[in-house]
C-alpha positions, 0 to 999 in steps of 0.5 A, a space after each residue: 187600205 180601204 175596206 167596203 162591203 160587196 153589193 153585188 157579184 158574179 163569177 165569169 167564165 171566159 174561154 181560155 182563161 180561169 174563172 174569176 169574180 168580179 164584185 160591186 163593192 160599197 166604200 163606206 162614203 157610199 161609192 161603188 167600185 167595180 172590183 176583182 175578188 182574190 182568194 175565197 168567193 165573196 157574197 153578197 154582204 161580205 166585208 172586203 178590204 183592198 189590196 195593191 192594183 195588179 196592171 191597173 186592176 183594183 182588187 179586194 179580198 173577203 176579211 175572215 
C-alpha cells in the first residue's frame, strides 16, 4: 500500500449522513489524490497510508 502525506482537509457535514474527512493527499512522485480518512482526523502535514478502496472510493489512514 502507498503512503503519502495530507495537503490539505476537510470535514463534511451532509444531512442524513455521519460527518466524515475528505483529504488532498501528496504521493511521494508528487500526484495528489483526493481521498476518505478513516479513523482518527488527519491535519494537514500527517503521514497516511492507503487502505483497500470501499465502492470504488480510495481511502487512507493517519500512521501513528
Amino acid at each position: 500500500m502507498r503512503t503519502a502525506i495530507v495537503y490539505s482537509e476537510t470535514l463534511v457535514h451532509f444531512p442524513a449522513d455521519t460527518p466524515y474527512q475528505l483529504a488532498l493527499v501528496e504521493l511521494p512522485d508528487g500526484e495528489r489524490l483526493l481521498v476518505r480518512i478513516a479513523g482518527p482526523l488527519a491535519t494537514i502535514g500527517d503521514s497516511v497510508r492507503e487502505l483497500p478502496p470501499v465502492n470504488g472510493i480510495p481511502f487512507f489512514e493517519v500512521i501513528s
